[in-house]
C-alpha positions as CSV (number, residue, x, y, z in Angstrom):
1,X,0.0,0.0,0.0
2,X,1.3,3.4,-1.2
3,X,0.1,7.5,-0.3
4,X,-1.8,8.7,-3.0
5,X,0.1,10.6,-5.6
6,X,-1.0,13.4,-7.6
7,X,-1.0,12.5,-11.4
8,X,-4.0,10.8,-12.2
9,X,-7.8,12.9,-12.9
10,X,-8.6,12.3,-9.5
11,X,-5.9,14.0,-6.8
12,X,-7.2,14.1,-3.8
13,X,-10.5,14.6,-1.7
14,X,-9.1,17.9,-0.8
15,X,-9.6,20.0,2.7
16,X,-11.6,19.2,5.3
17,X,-13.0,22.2,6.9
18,X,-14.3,20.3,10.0
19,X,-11.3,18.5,11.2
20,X,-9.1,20.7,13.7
21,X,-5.8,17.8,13.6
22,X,-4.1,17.6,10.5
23,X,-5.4,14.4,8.2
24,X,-4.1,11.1,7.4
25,X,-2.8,11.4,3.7
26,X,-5.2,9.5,1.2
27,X,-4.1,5.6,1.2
28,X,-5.3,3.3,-1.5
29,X,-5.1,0.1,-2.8
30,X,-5.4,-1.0,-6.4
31,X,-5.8,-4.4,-9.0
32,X,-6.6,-4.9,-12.0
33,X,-9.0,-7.4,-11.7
34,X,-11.5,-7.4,-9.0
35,X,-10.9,-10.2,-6.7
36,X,-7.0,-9.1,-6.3
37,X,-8.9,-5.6,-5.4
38,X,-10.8,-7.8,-2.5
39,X,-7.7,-9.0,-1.5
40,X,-5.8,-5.7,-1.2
41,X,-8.6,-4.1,0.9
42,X,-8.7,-7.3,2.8
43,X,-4.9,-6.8,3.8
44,X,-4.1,-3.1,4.4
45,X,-8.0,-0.9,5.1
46,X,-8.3,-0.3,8.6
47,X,-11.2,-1.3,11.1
48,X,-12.1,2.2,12.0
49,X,-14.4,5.1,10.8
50,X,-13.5,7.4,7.4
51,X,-14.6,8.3,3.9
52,X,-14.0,6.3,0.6
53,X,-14.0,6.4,-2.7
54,X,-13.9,4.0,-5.9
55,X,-11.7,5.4,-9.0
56,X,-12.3,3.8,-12.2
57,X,-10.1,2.3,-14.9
58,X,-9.6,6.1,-16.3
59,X,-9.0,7.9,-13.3
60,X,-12.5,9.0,-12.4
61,X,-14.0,9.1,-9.0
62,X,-17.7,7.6,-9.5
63,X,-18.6,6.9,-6.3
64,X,-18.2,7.7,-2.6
65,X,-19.3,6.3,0.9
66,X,-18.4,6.3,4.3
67,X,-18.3,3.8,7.1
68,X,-17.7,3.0,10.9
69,X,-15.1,0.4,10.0
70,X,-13.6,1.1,6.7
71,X,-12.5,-2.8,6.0
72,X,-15.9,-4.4,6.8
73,X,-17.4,-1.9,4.3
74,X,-15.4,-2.5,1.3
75,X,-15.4,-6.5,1.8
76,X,-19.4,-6.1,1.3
77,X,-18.8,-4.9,-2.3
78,X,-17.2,-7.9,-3.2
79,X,-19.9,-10.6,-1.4
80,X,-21.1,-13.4,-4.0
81,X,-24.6,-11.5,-3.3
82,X,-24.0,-8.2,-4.2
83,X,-22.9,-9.1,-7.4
84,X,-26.0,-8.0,-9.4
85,X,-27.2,-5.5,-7.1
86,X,-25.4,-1.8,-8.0
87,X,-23.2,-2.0,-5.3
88,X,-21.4,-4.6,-7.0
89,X,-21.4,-3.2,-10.6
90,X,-19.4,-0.6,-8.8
91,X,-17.1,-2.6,-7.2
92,X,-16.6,-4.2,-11.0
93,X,-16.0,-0.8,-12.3
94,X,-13.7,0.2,-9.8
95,X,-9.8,-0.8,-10.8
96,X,-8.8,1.4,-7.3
97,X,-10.1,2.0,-3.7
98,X,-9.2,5.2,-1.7
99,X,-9.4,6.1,1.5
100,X,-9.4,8.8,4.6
101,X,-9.7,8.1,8.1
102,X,-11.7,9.8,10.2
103,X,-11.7,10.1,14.1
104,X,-15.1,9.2,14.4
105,X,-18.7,8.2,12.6
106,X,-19.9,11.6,13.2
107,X,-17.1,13.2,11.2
108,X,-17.0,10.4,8.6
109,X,-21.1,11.5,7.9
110,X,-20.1,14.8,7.9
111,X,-17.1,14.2,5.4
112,X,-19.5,12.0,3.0
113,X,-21.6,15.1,2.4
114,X,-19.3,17.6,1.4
115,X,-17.5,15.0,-0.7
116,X,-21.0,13.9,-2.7
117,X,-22.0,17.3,-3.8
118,X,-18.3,18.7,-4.3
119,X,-17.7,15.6,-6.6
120,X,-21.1,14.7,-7.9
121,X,-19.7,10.9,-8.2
122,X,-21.8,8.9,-11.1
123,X,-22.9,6.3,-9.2
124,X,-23.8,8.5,-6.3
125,X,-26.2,10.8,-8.5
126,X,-27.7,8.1,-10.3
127,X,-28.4,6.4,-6.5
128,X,-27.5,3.4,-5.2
129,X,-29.4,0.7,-2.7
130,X,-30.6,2.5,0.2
131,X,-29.2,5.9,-0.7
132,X,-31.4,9.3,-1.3
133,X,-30.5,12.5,-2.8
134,X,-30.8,15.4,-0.7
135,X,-32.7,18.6,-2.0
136,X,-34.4,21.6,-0.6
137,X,-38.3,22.5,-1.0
138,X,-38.3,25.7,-2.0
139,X,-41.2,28.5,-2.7
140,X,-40.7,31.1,-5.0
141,X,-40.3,32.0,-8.4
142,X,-41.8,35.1,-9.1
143,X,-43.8,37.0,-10.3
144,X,-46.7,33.7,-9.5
145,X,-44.2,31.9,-6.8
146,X,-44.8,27.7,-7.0
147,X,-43.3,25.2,-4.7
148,X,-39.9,23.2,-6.5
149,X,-37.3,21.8,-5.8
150,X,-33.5,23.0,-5.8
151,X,-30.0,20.8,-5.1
152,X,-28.9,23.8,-3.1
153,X,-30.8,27.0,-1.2
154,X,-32.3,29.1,-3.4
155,X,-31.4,32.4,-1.9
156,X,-34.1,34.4,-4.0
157,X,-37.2,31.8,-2.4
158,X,-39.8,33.4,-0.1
159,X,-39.7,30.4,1.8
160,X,-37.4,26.9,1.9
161,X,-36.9,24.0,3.9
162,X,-34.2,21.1,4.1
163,X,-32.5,19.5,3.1
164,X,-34.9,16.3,2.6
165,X,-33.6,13.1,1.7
166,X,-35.8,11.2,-1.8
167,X,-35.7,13.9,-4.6
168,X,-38.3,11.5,-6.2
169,X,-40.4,12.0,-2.8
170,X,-39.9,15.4,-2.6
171,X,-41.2,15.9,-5.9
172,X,-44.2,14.4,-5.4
173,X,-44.6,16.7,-2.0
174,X,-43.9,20.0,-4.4
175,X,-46.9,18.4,-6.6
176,X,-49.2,17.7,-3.2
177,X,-48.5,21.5,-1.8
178,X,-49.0,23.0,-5.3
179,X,-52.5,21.5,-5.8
180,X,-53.5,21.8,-2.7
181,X,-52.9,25.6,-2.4
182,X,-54.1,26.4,-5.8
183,X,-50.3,27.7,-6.6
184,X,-49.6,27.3,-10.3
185,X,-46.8,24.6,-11.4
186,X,-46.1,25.4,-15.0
187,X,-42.8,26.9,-16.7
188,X,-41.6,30.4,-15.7
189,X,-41.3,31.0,-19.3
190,X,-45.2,31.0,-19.2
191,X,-46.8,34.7,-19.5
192,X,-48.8,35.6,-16.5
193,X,-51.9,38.0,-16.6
194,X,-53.3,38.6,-13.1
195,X,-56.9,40.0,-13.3
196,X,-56.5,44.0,-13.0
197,X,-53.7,44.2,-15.4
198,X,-54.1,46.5,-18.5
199,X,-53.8,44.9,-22.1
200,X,-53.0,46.9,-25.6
201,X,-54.8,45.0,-27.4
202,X,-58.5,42.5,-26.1
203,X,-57.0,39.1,-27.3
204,X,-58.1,35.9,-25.7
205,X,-56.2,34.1,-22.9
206,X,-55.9,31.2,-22.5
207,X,-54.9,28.6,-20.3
208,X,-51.3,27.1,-20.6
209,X,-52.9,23.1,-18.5
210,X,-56.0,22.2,-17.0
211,X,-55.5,22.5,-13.6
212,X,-57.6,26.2,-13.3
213,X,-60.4,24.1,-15.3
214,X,-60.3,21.2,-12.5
215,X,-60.2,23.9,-9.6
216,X,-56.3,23.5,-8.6
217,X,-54.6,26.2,-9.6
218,X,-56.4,29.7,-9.7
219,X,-55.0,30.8,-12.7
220,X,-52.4,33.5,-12.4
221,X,-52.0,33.2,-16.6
222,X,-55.3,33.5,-17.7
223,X,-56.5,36.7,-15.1
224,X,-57.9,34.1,-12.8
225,X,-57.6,36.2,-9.8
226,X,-55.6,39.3,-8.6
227,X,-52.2,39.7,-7.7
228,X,-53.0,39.8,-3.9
229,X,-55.2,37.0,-4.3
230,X,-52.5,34.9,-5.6
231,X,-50.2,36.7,-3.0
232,X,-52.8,35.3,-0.1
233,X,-52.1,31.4,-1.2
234,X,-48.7,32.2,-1.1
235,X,-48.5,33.5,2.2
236,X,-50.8,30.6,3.5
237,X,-48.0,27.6,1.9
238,X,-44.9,29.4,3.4
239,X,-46.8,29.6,6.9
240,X,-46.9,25.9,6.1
241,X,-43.3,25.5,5.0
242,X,-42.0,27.3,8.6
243,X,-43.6,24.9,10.3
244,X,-46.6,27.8,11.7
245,X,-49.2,26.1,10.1
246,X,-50.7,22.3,9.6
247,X,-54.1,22.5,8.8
248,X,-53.5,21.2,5.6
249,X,-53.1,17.0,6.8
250,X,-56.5,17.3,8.6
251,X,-58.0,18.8,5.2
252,X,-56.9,16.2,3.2
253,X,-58.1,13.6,5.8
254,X,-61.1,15.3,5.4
255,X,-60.8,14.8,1.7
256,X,-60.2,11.3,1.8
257,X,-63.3,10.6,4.2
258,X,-65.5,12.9,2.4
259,X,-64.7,10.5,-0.9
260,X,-64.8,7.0,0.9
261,X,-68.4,7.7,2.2
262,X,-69.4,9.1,-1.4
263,X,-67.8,5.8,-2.6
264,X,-65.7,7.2,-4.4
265,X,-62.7,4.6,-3.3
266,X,-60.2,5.9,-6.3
267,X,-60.0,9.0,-5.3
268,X,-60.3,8.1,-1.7
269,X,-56.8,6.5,-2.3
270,X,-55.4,9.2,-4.2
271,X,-56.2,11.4,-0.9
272,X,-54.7,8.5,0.8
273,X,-51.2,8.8,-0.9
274,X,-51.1,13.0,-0.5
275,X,-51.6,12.2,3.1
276,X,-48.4,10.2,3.6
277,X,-46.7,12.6,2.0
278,X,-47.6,15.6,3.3
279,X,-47.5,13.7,6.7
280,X,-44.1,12.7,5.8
281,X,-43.4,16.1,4.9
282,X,-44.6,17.7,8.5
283,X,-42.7,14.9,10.2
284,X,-39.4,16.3,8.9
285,X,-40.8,19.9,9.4
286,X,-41.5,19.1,13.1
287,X,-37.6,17.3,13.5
288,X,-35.7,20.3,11.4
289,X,-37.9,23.0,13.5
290,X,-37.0,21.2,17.0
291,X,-33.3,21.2,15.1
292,X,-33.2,24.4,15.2
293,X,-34.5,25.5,18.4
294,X,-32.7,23.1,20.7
295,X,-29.1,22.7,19.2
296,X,-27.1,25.8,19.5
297,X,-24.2,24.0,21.5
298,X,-21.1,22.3,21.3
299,X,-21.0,18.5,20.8
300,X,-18.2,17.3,22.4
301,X,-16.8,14.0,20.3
302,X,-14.1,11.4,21.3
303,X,-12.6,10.1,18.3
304,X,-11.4,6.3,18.0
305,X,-7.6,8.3,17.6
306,X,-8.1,9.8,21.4
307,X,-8.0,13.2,20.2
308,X,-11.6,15.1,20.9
309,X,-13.3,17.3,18.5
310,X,-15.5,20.2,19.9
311,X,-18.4,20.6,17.2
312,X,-19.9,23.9,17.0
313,X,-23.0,24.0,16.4
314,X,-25.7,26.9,15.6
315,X,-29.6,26.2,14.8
316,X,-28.9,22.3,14.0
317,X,-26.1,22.9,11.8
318,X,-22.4,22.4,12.4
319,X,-20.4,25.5,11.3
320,X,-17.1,24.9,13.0
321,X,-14.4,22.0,14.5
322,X,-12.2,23.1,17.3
323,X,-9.2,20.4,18.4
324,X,-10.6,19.8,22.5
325,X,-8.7,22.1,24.8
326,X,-5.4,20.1,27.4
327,X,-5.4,22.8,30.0
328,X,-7.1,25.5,31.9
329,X,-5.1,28.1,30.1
330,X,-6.1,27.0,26.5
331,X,-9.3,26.9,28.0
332,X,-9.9,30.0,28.8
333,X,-8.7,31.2,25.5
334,X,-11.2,29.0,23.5
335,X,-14.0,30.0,25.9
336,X,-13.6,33.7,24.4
337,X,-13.7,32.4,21.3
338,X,-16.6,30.5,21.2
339,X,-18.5,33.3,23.1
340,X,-17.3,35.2,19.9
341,X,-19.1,32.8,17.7
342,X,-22.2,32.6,19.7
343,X,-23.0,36.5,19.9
344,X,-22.2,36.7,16.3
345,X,-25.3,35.7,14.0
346,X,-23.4,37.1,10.4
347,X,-20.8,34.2,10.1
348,X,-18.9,36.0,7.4
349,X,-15.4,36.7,8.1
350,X,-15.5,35.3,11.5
351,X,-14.0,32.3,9.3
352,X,-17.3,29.8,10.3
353,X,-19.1,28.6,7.6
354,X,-22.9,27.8,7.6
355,X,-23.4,24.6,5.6
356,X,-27.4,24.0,5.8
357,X,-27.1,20.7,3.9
358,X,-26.1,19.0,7.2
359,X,-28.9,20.0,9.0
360,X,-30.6,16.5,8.4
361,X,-27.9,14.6,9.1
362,X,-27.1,16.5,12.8
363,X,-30.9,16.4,13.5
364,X,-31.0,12.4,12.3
365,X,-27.8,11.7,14.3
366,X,-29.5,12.7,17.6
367,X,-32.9,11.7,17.4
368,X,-31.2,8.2,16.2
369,X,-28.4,8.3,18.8
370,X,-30.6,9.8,21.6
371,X,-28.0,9.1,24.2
372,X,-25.4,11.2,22.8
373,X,-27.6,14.3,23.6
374,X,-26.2,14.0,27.1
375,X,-23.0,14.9,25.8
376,X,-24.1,18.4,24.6
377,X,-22.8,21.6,26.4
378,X,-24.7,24.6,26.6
379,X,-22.6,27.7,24.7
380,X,-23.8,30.1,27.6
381,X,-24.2,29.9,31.3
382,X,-22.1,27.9,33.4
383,X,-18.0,27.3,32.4
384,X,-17.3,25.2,29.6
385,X,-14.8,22.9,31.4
386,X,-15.7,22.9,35.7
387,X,-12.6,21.4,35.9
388,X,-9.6,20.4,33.3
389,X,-9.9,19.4,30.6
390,X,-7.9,15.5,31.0
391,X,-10.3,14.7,33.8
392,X,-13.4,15.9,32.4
393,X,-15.8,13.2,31.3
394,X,-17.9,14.0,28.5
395,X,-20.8,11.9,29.5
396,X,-20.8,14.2,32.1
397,X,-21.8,17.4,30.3
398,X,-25.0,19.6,30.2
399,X,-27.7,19.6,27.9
400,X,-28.4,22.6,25.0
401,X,-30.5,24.6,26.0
């Protein structure tokens, strides 16, 4: 086994913002053909947390993962059983394995991310078994704003919310909200005439779908209502999206009941489906908005390596990595720092980054892991170390507040 040298299209996974100690160099191991590749892995990747990636015959990355122990997560790709499933077409296409440890699961998740949507791997964009693309439901869109999805934060939305794991699910939720609101889901290239709007010349209007025919949209092309009209059902979906409002499951329960009785079973079960979505949808709502609220703390980590990682963390996502301070002196010094960071809402140039894409994963790492929420210190309030910081267990520490 070699360091990874830089002459091939793939380099290097680059910097890793959230890791305070310096990193392992990239390791890999390579074959030509794929059972020497099992072997290789089998001899020299570690048992402990870290990143991956699989580089094909060419030099490309097309796919990357993490794991809690590196070794027992490669081996799977080469299982007799996983041979027609895509985890082992990748394993086929892959002629050399790379990998970076990481000090613990929690950093390896966090390190997965960043690597996915900096890369855009093939095999990761096209999915793989039990893997979902994350995107953001946004609202906006002017001058008729429509629920849609985006990969990243659209900055010029009225309203967002994310990120949400299932494009393909999400989707489906943008169609739900859309209809349900009366909100118009055609292309932005379409001309819209709100009612009260002056023409040049009387020409007929007309509809670019059927959806203001069938009562769900209310027809912001075709001068189907007003500008504040439109401006009202707007308002009403992002009071939905900020989690303010959820009127809209016991509607369509409503819906689906009205229909059953009036035996009108198919569409009963078409109410059915948009309410396990939008269900779904408030679910993830609820978990994101407690996110939020609750975690504006430091999540103390011990990595497998001994060496702990402070996580700061600000309205459920993790903007910066401090290394864990050895004495009461250092301590002091971080303490002013990270009182700093907590007064200090506009992150720019105070060198933190807000990164909103891992909002689901810190939110689904603690309501998973719900005993590591003991280990949460408050930013505020009482001293962040009561006494130094060798003997201080991290069990021990306080709740976020």
């Amino acid at each position: 086994m070699t360091e990874w040298i830089e002459h091939d299209v793939f380099t290097d996974f680059g910097p890793d913002r959230l890791m305070p100690h310096p990193t392992a160099s990239l390791r890999f191991v390579d074959h030509e053909r794929t059972d020497g590749l099992r072997d290789e892995v089998r001899r020299w990747a570690p048992k402990v947390p870290g990143v991956y990636g699989m580089i094909d015959a060419v030099g490309r990355l097309i796919y990357v993962g993490k794991s809690k122990a590196l070794r027992n997560r490669l081996l799977s790709y080469f299982m007799p059983t996983q041979e027609e499933e895509k985890s082992g077409r990748i394993a086929q296409s892959a002629c050399r394995i790379v990998w970076e440890t990481q000090p613990s699961e929690f950093a390896a998740l966090l390190r997965e991310q960043h690597l996915i949507r900096n890369f855009r791997p093939r095999f990761n964009v096209q999915g793989v078994p039990q893997r979902q693309r994350s995107v953001f439901l946004c609202l906006g869109r002017k001058p008729a704003e429509t629920f849609y999805i985006s990969r990243d934060v659209d900055p010029k939305a009225v309203a967002w919310e994310g990120p949400l794991m299932g494009a393909n699910r999400v989707t489906r939720v943008a169609e739900v909200l859309n209809r349900f609101f009366q909100l118009r889901d055609c292309s932005n290239k379409t001309k819209f005439q709100f009612s009260g709007q002056l023409q040049l010349f009387d020409l007929e209007i007309r509809p670019g779908c059927v959806r203001h025919e069938i009562g769900n949209c209310i027809g912001p092309c075709v001068q189907g209502c007003s500008r504040a009209a439109y401006q009202k059902q707007v308002d009403l979906a992002s009071d939905f999206l900020v989690g303010r409002d959820e009127f809209i499951s016991v509607e369509i329960e409503r819906l689906m009941k009205t229909a059953a009785e009036g035996l009108h079973f198919e569409q009963a079960g078409r109410y059915r489906d948009d309410l396990k979505l939008v269900k779904w949808m408030v679910n993830r709502l609820q978990d994101h908005a407690r996110a939020r609220e609750q975690l504006t703390c430091i999540y103390p980590v011990q990595g497998c390596d001994q060496r702990p990682i402070w996580y700061l963390i600000r309205r459920g996502v993790v903007e910066h990595a401090l290394e864990a301070p050895k004495s009461s002196r250092i301590t002091k010094t971080l303490e002013k720092q990270i009182r700093h960071w907590h007064e200090s809402d506009n992150t720019v140039g105070t060198g933190y980054v807000r990164c909103e894409e891992n909002l689901a994963i810190v939110s689904g790492w603690f309501r998973k892991n719900t005993v590591e929420q003991r280990m949460l210190r408050r930013v505020t309030g009482e001293p962040l170390l009561s006494q130094p910081a060798p003997q201080q267990r991290l069990g021990d520490s306080k709740m976020c507040g």
